[in-house]
Backbone and ligand atoms as CSV (ligand in chain L), in Angstrom:
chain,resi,resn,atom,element,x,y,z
A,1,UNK,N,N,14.867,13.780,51.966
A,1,UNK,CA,C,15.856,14.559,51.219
A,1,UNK,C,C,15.517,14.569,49.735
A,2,UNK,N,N,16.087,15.805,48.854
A,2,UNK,CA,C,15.738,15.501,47.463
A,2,UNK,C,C,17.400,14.932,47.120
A,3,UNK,N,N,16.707,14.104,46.451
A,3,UNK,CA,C,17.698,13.584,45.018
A,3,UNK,C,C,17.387,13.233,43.888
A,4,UNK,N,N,18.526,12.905,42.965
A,4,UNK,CA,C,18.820,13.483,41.900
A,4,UNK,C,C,19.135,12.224,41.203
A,5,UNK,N,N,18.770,11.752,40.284
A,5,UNK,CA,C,18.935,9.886,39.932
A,5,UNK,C,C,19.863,9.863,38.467
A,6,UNK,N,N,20.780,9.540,38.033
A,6,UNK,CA,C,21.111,9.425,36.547
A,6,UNK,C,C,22.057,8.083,36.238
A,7,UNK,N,N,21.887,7.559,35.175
A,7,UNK,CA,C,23.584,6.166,34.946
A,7,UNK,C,C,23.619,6.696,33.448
A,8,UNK,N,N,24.453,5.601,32.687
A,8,UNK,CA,C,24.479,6.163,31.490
A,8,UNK,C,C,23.383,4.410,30.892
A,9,UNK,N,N,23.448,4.262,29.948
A,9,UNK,CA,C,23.013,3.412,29.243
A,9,UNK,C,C,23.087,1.796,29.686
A,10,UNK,N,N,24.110,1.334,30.651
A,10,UNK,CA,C,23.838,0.039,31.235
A,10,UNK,C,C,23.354,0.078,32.223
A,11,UNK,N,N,22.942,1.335,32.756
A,11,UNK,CA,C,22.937,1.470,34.527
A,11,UNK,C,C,20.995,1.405,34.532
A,12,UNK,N,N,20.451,1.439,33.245
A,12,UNK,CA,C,19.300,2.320,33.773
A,12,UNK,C,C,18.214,1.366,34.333
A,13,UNK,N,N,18.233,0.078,34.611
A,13,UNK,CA,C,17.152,-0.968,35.215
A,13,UNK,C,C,17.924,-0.631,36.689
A,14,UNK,N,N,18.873,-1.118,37.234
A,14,UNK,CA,C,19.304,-0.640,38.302
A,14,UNK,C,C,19.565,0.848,38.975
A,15,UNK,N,N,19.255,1.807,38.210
A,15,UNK,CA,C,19.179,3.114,38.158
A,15,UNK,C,C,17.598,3.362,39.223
A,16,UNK,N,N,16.846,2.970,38.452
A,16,UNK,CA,C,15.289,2.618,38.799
A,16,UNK,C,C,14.996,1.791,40.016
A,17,UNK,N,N,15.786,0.582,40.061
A,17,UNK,CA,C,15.569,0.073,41.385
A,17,UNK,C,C,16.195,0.767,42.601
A,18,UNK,N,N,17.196,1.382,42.485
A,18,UNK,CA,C,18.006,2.083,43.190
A,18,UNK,C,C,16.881,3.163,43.586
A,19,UNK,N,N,15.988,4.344,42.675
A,19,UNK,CA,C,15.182,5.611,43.001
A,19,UNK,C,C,14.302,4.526,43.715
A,20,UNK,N,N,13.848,3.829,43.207
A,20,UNK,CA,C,12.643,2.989,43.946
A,20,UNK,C,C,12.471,2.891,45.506
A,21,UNK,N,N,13.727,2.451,46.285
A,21,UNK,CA,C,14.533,2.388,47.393
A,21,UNK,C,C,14.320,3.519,48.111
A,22,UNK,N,N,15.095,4.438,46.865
A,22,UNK,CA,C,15.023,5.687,47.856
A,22,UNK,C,C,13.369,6.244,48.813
A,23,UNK,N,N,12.884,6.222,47.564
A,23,UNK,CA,C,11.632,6.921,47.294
A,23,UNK,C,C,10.948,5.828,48.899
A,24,UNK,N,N,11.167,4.561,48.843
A,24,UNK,CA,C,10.145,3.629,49.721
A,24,UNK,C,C,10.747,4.076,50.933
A,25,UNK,N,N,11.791,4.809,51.402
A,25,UNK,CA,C,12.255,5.007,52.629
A,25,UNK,C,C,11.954,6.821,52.719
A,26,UNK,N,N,11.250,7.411,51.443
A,26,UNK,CA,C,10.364,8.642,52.197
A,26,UNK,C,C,11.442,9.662,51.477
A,27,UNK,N,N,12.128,9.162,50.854
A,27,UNK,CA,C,13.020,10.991,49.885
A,27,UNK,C,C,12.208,10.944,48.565
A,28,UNK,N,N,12.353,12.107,48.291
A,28,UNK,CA,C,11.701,12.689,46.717
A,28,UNK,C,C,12.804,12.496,45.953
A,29,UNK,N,N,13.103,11.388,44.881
A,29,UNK,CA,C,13.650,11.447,43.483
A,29,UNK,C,C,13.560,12.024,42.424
A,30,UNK,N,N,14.242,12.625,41.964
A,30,UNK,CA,C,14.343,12.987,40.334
A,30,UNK,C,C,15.112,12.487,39.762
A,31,UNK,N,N,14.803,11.620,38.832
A,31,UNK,CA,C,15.277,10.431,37.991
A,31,UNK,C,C,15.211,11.352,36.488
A,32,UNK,N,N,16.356,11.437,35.993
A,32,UNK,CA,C,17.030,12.165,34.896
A,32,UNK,C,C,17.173,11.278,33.654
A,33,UNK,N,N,17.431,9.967,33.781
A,33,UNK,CA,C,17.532,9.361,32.607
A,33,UNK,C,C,18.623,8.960,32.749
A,34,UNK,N,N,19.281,7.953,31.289
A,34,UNK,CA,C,17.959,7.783,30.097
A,34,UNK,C,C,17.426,6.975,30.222
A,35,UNK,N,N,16.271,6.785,29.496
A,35,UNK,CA,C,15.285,5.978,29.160
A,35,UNK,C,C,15.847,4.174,28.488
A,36,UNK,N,N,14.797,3.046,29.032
A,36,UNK,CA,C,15.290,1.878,27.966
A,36,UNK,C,C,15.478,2.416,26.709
A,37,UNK,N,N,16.912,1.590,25.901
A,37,UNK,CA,C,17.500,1.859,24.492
A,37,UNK,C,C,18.076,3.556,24.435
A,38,UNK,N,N,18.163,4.526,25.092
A,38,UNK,CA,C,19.324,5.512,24.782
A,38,UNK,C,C,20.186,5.315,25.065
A,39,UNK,N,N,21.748,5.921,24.455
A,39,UNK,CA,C,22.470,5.460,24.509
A,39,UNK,C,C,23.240,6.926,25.176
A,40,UNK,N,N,23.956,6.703,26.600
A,40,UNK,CA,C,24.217,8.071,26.643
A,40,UNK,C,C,25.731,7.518,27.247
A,41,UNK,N,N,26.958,8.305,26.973
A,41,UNK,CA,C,28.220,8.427,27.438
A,41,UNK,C,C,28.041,8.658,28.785
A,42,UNK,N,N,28.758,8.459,29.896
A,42,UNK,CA,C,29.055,8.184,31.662
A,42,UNK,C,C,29.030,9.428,32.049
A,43,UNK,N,N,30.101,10.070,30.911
A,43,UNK,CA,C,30.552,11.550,32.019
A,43,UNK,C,C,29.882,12.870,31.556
A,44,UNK,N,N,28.844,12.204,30.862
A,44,UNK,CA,C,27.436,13.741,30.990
A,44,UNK,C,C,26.921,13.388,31.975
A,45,UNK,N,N,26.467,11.977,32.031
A,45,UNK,CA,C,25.483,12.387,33.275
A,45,UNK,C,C,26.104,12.349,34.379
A,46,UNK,N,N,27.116,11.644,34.465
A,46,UNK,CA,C,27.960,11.885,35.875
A,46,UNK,C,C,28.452,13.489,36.528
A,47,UNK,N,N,28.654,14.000,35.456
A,47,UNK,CA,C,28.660,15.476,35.442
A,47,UNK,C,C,27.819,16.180,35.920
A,48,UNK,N,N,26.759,15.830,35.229
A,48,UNK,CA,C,25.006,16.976,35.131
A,48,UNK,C,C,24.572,16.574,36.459
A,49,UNK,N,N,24.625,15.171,37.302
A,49,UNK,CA,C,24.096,15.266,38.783
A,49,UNK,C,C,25.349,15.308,40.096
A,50,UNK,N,N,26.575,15.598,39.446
A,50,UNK,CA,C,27.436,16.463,40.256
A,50,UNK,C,C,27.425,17.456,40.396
A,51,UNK,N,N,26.592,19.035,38.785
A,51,UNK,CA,C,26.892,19.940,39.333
A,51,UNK,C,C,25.127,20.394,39.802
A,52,UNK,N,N,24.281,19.271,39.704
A,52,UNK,CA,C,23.332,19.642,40.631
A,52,UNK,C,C,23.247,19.719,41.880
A,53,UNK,N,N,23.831,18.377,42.025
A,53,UNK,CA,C,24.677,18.685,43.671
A,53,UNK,C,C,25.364,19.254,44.340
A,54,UNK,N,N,26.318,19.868,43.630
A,54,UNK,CA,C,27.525,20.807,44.030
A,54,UNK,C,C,26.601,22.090,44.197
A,55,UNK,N,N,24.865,22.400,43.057
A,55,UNK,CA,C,25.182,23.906,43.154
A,55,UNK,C,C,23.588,23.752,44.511
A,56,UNK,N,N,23.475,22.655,45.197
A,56,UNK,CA,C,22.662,22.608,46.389
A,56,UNK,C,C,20.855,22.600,45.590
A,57,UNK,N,N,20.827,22.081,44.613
A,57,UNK,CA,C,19.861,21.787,44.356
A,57,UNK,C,C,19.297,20.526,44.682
A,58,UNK,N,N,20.457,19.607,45.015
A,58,UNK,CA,C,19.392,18.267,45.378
A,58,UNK,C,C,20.600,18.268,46.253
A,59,UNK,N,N,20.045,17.095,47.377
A,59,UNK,CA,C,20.934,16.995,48.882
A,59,UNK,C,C,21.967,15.661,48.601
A,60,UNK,N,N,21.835,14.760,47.680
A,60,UNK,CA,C,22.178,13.792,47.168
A,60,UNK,C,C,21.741,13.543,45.632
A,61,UNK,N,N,23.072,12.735,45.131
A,61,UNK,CA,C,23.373,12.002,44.112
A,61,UNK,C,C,22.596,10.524,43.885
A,62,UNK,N,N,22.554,10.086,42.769
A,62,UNK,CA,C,22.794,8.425,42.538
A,62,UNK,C,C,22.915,8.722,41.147
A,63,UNK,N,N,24.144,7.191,40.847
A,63,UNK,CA,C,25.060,7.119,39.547
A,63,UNK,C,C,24.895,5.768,39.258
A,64,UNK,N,N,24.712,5.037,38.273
A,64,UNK,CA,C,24.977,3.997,38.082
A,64,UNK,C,C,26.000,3.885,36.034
A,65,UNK,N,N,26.684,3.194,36.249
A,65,UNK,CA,C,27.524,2.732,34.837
A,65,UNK,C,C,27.464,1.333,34.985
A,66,UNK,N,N,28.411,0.815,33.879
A,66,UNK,CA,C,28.508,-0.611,33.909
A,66,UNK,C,C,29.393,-1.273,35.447
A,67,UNK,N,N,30.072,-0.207,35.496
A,67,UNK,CA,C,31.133,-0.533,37.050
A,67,UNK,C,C,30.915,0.535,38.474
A,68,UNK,N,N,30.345,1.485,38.019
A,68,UNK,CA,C,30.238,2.958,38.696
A,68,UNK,C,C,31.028,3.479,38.924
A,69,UNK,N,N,32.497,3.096,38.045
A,69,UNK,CA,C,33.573,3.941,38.361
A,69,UNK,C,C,33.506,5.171,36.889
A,70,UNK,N,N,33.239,4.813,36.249
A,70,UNK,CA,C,33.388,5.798,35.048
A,70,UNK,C,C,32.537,7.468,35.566
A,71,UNK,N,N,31.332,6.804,36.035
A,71,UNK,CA,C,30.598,7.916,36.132
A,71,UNK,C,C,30.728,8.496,37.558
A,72,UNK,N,N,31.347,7.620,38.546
A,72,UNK,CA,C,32.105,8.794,39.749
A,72,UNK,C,C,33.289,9.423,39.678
A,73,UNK,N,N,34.431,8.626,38.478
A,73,UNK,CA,C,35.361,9.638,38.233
A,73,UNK,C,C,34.433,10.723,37.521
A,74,UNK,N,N,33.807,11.000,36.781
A,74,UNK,CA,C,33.658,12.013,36.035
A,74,UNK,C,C,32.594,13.064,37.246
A,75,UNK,N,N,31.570,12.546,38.059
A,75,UNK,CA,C,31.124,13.391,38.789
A,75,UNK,C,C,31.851,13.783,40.243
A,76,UNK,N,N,32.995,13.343,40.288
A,76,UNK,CA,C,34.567,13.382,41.056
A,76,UNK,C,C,35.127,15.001,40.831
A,77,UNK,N,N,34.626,14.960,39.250
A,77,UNK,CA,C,35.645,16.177,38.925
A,77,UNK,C,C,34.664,17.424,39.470
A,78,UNK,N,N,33.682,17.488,39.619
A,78,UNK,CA,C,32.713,18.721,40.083
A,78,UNK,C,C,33.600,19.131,41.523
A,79,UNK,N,N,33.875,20.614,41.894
A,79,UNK,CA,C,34.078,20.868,43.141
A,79,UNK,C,C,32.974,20.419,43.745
A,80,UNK,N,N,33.380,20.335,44.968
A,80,UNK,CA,C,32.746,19.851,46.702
A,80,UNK,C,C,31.566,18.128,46.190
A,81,UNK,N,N,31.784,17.994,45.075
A,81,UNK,CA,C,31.631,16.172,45.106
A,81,UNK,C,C,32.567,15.368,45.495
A,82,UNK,N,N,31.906,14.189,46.412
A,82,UNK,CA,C,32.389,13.149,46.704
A,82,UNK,C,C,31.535,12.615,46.606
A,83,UNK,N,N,31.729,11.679,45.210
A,83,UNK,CA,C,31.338,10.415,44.727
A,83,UNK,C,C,31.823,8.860,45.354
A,84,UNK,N,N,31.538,7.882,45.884
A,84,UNK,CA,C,31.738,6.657,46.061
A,84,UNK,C,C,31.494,5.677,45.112
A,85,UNK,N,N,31.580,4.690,44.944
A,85,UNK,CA,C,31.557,3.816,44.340
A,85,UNK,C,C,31.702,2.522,45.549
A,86,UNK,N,N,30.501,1.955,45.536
A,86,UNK,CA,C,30.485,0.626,46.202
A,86,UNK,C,C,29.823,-0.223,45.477
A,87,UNK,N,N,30.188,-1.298,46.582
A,87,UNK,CA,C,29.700,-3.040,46.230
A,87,UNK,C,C,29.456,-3.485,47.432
A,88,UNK,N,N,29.281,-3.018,48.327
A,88,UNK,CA,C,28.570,-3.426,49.794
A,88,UNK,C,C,28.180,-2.471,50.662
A,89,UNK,N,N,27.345,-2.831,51.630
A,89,UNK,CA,C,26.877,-2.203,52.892
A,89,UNK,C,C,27.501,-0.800,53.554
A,90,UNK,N,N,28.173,-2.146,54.049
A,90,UNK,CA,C,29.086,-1.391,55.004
A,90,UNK,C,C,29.526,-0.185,54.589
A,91,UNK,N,N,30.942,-0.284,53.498
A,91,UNK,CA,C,31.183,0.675,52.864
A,91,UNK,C,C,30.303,1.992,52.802
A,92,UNK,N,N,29.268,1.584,52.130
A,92,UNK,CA,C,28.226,2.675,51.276
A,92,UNK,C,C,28.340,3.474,53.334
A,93,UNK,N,N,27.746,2.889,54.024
A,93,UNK,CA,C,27.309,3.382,55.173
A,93,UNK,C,C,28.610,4.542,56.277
A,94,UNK,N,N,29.933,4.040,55.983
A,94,UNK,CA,C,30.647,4.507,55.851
A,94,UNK,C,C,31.320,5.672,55.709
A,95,UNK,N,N,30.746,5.407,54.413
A,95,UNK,CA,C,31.001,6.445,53.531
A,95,UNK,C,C,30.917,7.863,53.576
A,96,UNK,N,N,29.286,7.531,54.278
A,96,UNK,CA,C,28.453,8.702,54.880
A,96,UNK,C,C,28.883,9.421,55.831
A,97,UNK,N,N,29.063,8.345,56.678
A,97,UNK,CA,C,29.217,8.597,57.999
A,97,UNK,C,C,30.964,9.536,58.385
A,98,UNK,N,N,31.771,8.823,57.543
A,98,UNK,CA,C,33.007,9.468,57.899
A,98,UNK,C,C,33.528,10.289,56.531
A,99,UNK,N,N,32.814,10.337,55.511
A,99,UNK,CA,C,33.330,10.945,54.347
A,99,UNK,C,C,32.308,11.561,53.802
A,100,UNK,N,N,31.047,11.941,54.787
A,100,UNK,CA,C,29.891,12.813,54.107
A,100,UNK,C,C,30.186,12.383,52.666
A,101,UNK,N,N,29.802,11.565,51.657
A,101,UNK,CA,C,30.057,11.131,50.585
A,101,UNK,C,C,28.336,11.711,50.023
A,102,UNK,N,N,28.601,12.611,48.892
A,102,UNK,CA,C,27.145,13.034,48.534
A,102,UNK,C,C,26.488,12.993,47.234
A,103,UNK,N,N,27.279,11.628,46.720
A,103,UNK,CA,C,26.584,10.872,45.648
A,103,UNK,C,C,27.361,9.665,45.618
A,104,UNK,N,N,26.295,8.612,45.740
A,104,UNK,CA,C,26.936,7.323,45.459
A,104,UNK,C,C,26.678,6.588,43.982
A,105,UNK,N,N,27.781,5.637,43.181
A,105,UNK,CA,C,27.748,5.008,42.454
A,105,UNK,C,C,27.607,3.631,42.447
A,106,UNK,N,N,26.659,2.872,41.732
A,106,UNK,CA,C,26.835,1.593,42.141
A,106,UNK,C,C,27.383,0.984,40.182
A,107,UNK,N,N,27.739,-0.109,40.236
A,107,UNK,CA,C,27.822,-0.455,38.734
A,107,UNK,C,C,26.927,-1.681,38.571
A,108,UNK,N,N,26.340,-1.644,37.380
A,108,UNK,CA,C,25.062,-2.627,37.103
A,108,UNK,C,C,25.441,-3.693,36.882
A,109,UNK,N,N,27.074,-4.264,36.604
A,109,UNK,CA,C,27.232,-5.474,35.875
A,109,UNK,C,C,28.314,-6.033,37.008
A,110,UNK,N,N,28.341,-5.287,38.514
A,110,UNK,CA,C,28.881,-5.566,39.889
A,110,UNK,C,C,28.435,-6.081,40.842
A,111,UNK,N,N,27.051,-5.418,40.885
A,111,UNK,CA,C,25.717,-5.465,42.007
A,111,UNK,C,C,24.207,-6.115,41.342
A,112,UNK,N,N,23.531,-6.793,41.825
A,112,UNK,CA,C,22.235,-6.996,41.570
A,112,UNK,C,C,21.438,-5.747,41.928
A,113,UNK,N,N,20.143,-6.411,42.085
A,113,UNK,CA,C,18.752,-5.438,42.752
A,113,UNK,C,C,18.485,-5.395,44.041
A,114,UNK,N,N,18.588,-6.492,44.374
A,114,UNK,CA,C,18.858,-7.109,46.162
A,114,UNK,C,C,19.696,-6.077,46.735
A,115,UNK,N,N,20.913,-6.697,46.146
A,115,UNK,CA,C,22.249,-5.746,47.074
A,115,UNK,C,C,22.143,-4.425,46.677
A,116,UNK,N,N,21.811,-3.905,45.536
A,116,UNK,CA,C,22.088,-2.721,45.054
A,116,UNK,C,C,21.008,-1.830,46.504
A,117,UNK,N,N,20.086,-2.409,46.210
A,117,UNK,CA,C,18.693,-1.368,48.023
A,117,UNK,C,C,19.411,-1.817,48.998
A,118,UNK,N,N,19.995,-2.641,49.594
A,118,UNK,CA,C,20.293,-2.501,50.706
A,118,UNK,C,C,21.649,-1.762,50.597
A,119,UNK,N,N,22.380,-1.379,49.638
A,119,UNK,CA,C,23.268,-0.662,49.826
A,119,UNK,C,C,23.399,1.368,49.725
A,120,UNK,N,N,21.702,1.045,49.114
A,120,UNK,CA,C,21.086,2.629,49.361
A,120,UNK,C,C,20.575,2.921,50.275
A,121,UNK,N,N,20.227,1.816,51.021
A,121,UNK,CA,C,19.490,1.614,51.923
A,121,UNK,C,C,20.603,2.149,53.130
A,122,UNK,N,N,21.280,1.560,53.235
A,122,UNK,CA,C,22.703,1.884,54.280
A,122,UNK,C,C,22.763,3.144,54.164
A,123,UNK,N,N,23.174,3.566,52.848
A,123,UNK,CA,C,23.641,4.796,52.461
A,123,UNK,C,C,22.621,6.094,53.043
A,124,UNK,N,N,21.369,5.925,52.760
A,124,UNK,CA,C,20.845,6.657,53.048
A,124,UNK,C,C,20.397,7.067,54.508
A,125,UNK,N,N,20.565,5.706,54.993
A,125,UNK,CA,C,20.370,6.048,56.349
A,125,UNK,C,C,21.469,6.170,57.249
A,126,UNK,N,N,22.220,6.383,57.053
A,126,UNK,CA,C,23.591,6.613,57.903
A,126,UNK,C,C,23.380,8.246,57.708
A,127,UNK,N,N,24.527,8.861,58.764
A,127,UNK,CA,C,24.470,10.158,59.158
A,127,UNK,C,C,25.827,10.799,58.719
A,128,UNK,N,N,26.667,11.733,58.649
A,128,UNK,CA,C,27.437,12.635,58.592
A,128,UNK,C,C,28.064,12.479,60.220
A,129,UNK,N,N,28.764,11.757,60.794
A,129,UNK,CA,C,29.621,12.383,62.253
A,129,UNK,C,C,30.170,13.445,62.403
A,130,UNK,N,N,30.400,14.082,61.703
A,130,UNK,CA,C,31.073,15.279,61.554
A,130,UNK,C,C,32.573,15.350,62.892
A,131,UNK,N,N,32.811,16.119,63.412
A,131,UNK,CA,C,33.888,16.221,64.169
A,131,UNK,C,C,35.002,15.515,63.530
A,132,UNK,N,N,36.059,14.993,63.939
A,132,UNK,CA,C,37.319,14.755,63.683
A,132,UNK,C,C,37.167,14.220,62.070
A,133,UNK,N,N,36.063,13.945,61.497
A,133,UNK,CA,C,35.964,13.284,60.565
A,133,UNK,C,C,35.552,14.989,59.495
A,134,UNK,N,N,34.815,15.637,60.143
A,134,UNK,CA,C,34.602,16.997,59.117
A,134,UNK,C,C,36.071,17.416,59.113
A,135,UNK,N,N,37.050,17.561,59.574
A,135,UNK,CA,C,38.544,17.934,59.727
A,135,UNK,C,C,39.092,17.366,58.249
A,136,UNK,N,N,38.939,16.270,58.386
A,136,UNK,CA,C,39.549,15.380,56.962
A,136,UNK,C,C,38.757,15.561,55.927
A,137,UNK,N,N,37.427,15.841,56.171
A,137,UNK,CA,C,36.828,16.166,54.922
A,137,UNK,C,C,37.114,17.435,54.335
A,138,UNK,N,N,37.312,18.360,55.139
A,138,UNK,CA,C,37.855,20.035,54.664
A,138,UNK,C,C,39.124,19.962,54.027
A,139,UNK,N,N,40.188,18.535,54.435
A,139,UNK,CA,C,41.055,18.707,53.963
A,139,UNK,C,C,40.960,18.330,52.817
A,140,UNK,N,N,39.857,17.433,52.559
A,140,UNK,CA,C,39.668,17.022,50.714
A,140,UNK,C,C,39.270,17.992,50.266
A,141,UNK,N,N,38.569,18.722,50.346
A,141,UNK,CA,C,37.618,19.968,49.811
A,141,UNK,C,C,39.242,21.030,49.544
A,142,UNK,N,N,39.844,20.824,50.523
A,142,UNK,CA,C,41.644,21.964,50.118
A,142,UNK,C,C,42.038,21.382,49.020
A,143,UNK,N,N,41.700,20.473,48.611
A,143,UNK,CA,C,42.692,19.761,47.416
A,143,UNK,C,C,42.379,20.069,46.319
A,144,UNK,N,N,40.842,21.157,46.036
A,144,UNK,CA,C,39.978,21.287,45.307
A,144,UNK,C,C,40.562,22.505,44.480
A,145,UNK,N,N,41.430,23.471,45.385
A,145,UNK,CA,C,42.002,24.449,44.781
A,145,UNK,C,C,43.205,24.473,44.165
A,146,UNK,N,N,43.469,23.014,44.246
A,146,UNK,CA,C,44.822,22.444,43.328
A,146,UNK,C,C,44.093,22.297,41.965
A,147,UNK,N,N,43.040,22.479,41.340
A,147,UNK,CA,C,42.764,22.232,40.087
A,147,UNK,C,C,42.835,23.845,39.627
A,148,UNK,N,N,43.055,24.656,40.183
A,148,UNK,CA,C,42.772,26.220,39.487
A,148,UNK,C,C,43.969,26.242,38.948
L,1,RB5,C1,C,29.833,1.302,29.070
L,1,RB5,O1,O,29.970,0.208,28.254
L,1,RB5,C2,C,30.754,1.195,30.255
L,1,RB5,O2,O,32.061,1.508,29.885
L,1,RB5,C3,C,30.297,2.116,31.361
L,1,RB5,O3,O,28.995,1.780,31.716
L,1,RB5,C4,C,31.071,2.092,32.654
L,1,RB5,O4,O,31.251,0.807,33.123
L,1,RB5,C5,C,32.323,2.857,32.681
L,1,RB5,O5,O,32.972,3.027,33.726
């Protein structure tokens, strides 16, 4: 699958181990930044790889902040994103599976390097069930036209 890599300024060593992951299990990354020492605010880049995702340019997300909540609320706000935010396995795997979730957040000062791959690791390899579970997801996607 392609994806799409960004955190803001605490995220970016775990940002890297996170594409690393991806990349060793066979998807193409594009890692956006920033670089060691820039200093960038959560909800640009949380933004900029929500509406890459939203507009079907990459098949998946990755977010990292100091918690990964800053930068999944903000890539939250893109229609047809669903951002997660985990700290384990399971969850992340989950996520996928019953909430087609199509960018995950991890936070750098939550998760190590260890846990942080095996929780992309989950993530990525889990599937979409779709059926009774695509039902509830359409109904999040209805909630989307409450912002107009
Ligand atoms: C930046 O210091 C920090 O606020 C940010 O990385 C993130 O944790 C916000 O949710």
């Amino acid at each position: 699958m392609k994806i799409v890599a960004a955190s803001d300024h605490a995220g970016v060593e775990l940002r890297q181990e996170m594409a690393d992951e991806a990349r060793a299990l066979g998807h193409e990354v594009t890692d956006l930044g920033p670089a060691p020492g820039v200093a960038i605010d959560y909800p640009v880049n949380g933004a900029m790889v929500g509406r890459l995702v939203a507009a079907g340019e990459y098949d998946l997300g990755l977010l990292v902040c100091g918690t990964g909540v800053g930068i999944s609320i903000a890539a939250n706000k893109i229609p047809g994103i669903r951002a997660v935010v985990c700290s384990e396995p399971f969850s992340a795997g989950l996520a996928r599976q019953h909430n087609n979730a199509n960018v995950l957040a991890l936070g750098a000062r939550v998760v190590g390097p260890g846990l942080a791959r095996l929780i992309v690791r989950d993530w990525l390899n889990a599937e979409f069930e779709g059926g009774r579970h695509a039902r509830r997801v359409d109904l999040i996607t209805d909630l989307e036209a409450e912002r107009q």
